[in-house]
N, C-alpha and C positions, 0 to 999 in steps of 0.2 A: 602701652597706654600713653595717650598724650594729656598731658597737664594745661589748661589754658587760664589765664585770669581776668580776660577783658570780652565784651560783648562781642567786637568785630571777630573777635579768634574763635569763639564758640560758632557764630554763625557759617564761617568758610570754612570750619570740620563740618560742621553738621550736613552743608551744602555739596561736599563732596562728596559724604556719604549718600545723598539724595541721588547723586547725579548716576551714580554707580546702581542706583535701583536698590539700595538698601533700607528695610525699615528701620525704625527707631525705637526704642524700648530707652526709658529714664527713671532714674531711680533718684530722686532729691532727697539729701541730708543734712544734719547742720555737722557732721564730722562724729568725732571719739566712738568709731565704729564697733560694733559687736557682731555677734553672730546672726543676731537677729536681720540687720540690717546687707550683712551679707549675704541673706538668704531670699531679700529683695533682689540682690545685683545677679542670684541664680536663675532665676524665676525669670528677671529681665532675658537674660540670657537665650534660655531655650525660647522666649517667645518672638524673641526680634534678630534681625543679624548684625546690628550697631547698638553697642550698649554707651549709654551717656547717664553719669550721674555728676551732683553737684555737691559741693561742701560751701554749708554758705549758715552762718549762727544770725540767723535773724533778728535783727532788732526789735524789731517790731511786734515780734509777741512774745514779746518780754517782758513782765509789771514793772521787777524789780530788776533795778540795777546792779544788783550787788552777786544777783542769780544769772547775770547778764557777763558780768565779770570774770565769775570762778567757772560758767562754762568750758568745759576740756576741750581743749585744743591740740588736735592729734594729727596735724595734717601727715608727715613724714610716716609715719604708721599707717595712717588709713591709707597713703596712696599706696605703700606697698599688698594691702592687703586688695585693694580694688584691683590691683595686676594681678595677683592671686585667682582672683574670680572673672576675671575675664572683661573687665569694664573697656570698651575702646575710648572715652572720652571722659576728661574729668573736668567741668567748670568750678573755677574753687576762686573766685572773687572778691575784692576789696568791697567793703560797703561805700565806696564813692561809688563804684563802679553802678550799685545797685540800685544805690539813692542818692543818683550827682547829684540831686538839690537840696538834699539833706531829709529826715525821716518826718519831721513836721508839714512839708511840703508834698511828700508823697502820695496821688491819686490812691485811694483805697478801693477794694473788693468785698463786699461784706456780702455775707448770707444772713438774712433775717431768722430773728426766732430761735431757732437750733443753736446761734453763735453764742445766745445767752446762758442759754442750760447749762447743768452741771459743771465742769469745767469751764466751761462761759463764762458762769454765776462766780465763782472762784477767783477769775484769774480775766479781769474787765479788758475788753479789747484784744486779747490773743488771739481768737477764729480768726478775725478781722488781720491781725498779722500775719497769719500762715495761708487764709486766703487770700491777700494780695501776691503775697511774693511766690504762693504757689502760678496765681492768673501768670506773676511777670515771665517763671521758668517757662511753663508751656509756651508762650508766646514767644519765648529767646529758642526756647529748643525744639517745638511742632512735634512732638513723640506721635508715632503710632500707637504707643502701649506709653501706662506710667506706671509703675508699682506701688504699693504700700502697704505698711505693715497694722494688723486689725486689729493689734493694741492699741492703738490711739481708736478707737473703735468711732468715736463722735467725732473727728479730724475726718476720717475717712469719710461719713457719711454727709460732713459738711464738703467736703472735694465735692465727692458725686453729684451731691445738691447741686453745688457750683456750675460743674462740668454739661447738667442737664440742662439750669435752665438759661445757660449762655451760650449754648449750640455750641459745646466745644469738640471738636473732632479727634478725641482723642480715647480710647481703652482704658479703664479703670480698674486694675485686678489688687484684689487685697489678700495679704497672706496670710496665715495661721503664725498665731503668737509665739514667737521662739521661749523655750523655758531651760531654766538652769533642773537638773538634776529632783530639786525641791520641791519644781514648780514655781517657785520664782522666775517673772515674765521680765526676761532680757532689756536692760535698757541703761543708758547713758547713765543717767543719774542712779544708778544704785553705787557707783563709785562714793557717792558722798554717805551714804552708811559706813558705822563703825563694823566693827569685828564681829560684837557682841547684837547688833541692827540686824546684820546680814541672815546672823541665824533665826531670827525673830520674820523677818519681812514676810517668808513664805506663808504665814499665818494667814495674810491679805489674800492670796488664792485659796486656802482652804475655805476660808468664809465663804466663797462665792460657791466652793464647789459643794460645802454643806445645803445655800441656801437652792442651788439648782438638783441636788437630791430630793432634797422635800418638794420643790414642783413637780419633779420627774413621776415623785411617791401620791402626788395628787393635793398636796398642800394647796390651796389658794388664799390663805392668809398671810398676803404679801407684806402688810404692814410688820405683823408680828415678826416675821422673817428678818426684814429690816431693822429692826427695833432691836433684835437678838444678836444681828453680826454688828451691829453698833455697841452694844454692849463689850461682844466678846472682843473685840478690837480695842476695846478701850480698855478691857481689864490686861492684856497684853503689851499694854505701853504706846498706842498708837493715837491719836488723833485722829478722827474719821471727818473726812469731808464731806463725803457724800456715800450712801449704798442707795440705788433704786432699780426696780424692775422694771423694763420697758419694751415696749413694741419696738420690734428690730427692724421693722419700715422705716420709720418716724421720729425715731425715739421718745413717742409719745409715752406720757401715763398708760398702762394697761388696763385692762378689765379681762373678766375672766372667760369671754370669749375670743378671746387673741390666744391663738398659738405658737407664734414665732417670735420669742422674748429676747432679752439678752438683758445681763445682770451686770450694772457699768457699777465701778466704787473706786474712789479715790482715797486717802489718807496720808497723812506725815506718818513718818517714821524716823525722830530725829530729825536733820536739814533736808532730809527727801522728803521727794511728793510722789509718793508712788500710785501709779494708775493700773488698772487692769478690767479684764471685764472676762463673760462667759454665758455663750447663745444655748437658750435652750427654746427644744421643741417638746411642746406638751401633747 
């Protein structure tokens, strides 16, 4: 695998790989890789014959500075593990290099509407940071294929958004949520739970897969459902940010003639913000 840190360097791998008749498959990350995330660079793999990912901790959709700071920083690790799984290319960049005019200056990308929602509503201006610096990646690396992982399940669906209505020429495949043992959905930040967190978190998937039993069972009292894993979340020590049930088009409100839902919920847990979600079909 080759390591690069600068725009000219990404573009004269990726060129030579073109030249050779090779597609492109990319897999963007901001680094302190898990399994989950390797399961992206698999995925890339069988689908492309030049695999390209990125480590890059974006600034930009980040509220807080201080969550901006203690971000894990695992470059040395992560590149061994990306040789591991087969990555040919690895963009891993300075934020000069990102934002030589600094992050206030920055043209942005925004997707209306969606960016607002749930995590939106939470967490002001972050779509808008992962859609720009997602628009910059494509545009530095032209993938035929990008991967991503369907835990971020509204990240995903604001890509897509993105990707449709700016004629982006590029494949959008999303993967099934990597889970520990528990069902706890693999991610970065569960590093900042304690000991005693860790065993508690998996709770935040049971709730979901309670409240997708009861639709499965013919339930369509969604408030109620809502209102209960808020509860029981909170009697367990968590702070619930959000639970709702939504159209898995749109991530619109539902009604109860929509059959393709998914059940998006956030929550703290201690200094995490743990996210998760779970599609169901009625």
């Amino acid at each position: 695998m080759n390591t690069v840190t600068s725009i000219q360097e990404l573009r004269t791998s990726i060129k030579q790989a073109r030249a050779q008749g090779k597609s492109i498959g990319f897999v963007p990350t901001m680094g302190n890789l898990h399994q989950g995330h390797l399961n992206l660079l698999s995925e890339a793999r069988e689908r492309a014959d030049y695999v390209v990912s990125s480590i890059f901790v974006n600034p930009l959709q980040f509220n807080a500075k201080d969550d901006l700071e203690r971000y894990p920083r695992t470059l040395e690790e992560d590149q061994q593990s990306l040789i591991n799984y087969g990555c040919d290319l690895l963009f891993a960049p300075a934020e000069s290099e990102v934002y030589p005019d600094g992050r206030e200056s920055q043209t942005f990308v925004e997707v209306p509407g969606v960016s607002e929602m749930y995590c939106g509503a939470s967490r002001p201006g972050h779509f808008r940071g992962v859609t720009t610096i997602v628009n910059k990646l494509f545009n530095l690396v032209q993938p035929d294929i990008a991967v991503f992982g369907k835990k971020d399940f509204q990240q995903l669906h604001i890509i897509q958004r993105m990707v449709r209505d700016l004629s982006m020429p590029v494949e959008l495949v999303g993967v099934e949520t990597a889970r520990e043992a528990t069902g706890l959905a693999l991610s970065s930040r569960n590093g900042y739970l304690t000991k005693e967190e860790r065993q508690r978190a998996p709770l935040l998937y049971k709730q979901l897969k309670r409240i997708h039993e009861a639709i499965i069972g013919g339930s369509s009292d969604f408030e109620g459902l809502i209102e209960q894993a808020n509860q029981s979340l909170e009697r367990e020590g968590f702070k619930p940010d959000y639970v709702h049930i939504v159209r898995r088009s749109d991530l619109q409100p539902c009604n109860n003639a929509d059959r393709e839902l998914v059940i998006l919920a956030a929550a703290f847990l201690g200094h995490a913000r743990l996210i998760d979600n779970l599609e169901v079909d009625r």
